[in-house]
ZANUDO-953933 format. One record per residue (C-alpha): residue number from 1; residue in three letters; x, y, z. Coordinates in nm, 4 decimals. Example, Ala and Ser with C-alpha at 12.3 -4.5 7.8 and 13.67 -1.06 7.14 Angstrom:
+------+------+----------+----------+----------+
! resi ! resn !        X !        Y !        Z !
+------+------+----------+----------+----------+
!    1 !  ALA !   1.2300 !  -0.4500 !   0.7800 !
!    2 !  SER !   1.3670 !  -0.1060 !   0.7140 !
+------+------+----------+----------+----------+
***
This chain:
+------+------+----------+----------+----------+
! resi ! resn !        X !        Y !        Z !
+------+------+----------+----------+----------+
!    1 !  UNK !   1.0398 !  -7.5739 !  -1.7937 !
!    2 !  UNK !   0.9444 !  -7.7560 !  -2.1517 !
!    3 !  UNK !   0.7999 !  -7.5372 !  -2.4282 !
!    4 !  UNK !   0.4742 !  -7.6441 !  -2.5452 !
!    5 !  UNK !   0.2930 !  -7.5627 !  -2.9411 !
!    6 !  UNK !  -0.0613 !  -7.5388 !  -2.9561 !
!    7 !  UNK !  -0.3101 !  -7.4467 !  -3.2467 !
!    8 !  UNK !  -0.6436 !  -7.3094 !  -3.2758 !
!    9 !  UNK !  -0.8938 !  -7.6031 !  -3.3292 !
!   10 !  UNK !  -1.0452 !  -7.3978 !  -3.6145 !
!   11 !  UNK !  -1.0164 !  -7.0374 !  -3.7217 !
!   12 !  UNK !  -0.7367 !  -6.7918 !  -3.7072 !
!   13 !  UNK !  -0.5801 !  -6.5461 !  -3.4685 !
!   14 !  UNK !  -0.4923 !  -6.2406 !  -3.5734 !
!   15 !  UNK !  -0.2079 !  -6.2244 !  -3.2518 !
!   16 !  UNK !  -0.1179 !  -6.5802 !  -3.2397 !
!   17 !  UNK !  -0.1628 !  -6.6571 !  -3.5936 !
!   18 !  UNK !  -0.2589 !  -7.0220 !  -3.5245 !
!   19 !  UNK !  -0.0332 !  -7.1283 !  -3.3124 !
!   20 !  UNK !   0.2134 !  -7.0299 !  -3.0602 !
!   21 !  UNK !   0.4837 !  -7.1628 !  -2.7882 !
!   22 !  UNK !   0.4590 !  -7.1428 !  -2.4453 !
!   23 !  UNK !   0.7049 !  -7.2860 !  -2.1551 !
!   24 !  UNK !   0.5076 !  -7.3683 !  -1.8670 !
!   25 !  UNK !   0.5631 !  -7.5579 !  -1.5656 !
!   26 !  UNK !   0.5770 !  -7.9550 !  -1.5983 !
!   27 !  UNK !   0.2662 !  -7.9980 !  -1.3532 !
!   28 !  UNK !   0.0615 !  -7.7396 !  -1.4934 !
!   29 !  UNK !  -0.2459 !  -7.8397 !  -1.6977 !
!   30 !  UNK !  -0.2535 !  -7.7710 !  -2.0916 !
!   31 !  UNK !  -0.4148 !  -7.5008 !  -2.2381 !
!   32 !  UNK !  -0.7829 !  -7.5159 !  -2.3299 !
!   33 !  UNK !  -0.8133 !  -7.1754 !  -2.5208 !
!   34 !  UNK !  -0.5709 !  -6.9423 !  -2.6801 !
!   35 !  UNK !  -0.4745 !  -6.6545 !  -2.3793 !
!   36 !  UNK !  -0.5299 !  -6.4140 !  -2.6833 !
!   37 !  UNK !  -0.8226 !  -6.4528 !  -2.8726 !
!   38 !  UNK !  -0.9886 !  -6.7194 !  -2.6152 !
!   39 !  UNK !  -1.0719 !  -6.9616 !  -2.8948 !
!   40 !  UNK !  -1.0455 !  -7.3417 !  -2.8481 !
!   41 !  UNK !  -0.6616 !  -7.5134 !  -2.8769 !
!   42 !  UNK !  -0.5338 !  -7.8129 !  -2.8525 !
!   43 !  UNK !  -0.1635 !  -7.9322 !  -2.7586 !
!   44 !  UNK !   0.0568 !  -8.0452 !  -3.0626 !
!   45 !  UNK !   0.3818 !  -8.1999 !  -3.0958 !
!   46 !  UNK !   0.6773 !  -8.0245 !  -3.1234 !
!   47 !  UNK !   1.0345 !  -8.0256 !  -3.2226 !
!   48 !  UNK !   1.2313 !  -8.1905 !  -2.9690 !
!   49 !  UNK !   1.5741 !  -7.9845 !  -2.8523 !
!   50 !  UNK !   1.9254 !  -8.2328 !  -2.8786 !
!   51 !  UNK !   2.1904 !  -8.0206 !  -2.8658 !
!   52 !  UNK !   2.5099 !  -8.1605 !  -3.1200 !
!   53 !  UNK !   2.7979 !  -8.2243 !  -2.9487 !
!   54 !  UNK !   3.0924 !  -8.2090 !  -3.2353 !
!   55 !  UNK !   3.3727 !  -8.2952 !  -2.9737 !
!   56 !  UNK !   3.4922 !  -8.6552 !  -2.8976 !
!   57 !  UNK !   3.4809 !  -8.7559 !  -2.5245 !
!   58 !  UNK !   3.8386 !  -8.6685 !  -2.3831 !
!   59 !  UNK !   3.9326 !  -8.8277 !  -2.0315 !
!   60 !  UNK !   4.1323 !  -8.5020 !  -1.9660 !
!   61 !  UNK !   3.8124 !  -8.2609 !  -2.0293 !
!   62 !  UNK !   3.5806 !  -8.4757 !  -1.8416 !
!   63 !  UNK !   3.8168 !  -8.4591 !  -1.5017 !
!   64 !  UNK !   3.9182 !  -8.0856 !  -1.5299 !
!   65 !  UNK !   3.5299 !  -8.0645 !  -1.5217 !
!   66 !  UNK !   3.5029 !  -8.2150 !  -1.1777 !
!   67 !  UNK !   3.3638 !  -8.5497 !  -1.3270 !
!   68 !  UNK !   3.4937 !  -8.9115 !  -1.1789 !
!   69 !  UNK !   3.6206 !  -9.0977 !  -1.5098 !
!   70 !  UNK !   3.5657 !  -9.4673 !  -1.4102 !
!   71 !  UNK !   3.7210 !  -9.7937 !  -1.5717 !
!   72 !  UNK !   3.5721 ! -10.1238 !  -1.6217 !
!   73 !  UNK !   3.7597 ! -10.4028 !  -1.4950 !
!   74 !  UNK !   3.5372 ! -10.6845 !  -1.5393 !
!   75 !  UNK !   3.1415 ! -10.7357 !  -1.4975 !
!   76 !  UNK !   3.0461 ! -10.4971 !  -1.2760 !
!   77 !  UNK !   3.3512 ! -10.3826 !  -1.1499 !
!   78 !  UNK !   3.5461 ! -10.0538 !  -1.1775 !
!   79 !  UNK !   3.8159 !  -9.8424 !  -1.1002 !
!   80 !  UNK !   3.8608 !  -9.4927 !  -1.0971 !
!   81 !  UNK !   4.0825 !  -9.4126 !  -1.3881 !
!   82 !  UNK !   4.4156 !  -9.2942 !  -1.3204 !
!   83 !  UNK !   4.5259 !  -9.1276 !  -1.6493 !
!   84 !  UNK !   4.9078 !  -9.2430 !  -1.7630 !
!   85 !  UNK !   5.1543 !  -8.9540 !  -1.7387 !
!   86 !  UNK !   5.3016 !  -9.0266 !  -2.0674 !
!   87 !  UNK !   4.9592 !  -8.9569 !  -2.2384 !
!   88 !  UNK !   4.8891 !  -8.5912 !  -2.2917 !
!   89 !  UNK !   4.5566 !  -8.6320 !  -2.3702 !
!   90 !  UNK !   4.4629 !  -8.8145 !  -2.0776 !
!   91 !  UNK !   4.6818 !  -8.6155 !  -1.8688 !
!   92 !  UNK !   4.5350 !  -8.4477 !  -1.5634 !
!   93 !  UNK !   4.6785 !  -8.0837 !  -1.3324 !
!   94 !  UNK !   4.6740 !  -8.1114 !  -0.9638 !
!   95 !  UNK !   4.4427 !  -7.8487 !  -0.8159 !
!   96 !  UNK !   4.6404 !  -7.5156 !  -0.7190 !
!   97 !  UNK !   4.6401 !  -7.4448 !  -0.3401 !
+------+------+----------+----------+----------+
***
């Protein structure tokens, strides 16, 4: 569920101070009045959440993590990549029985 920031459309709030974060459901209907003080709101944009990812993308991660690397061979087409055995970053274990 996304977090949502609303503010008072005038005043203050001695709970809320102002304005306050809720998560609520994507289909749910914004708020209309603060569930505190019952004053008037009004929905206001937020900081947006983008995690940082500080690793490189490593063929060998990405398949010990169940995912299907693919190749592109030409317009359209790929393979699934079959990492060389002589690369040790690339290189992939066999499941254990």
């Amino acid at each position: 569920m996304p977090l949502y920031e609303y503010e008072l459309c005038e005043g203050g709030c001695v709970v809320c101070g102002g304005r306050f974060t809720l998560r609520r459901p994507l289909d749910a209907k914004p708020l209309t009045e603060c569930p505190a003080c019952r004053k008037p709101v009004r929905k206001v944009f937020g900081t947006f959440y983008s995690p940082k990812i500080f690793k490189k993308f490593n063929v060998k991660d990405a398949t010990n993590a169940g995912f299907t690397v693919l190749k592109k061979l030409g317009k359209g087409e790929y393979e699934t990549h079959r990492p060389k055995k002589n690369d040790p970053g690339a290189s992939v274990k066999p499941p254990k029985d």
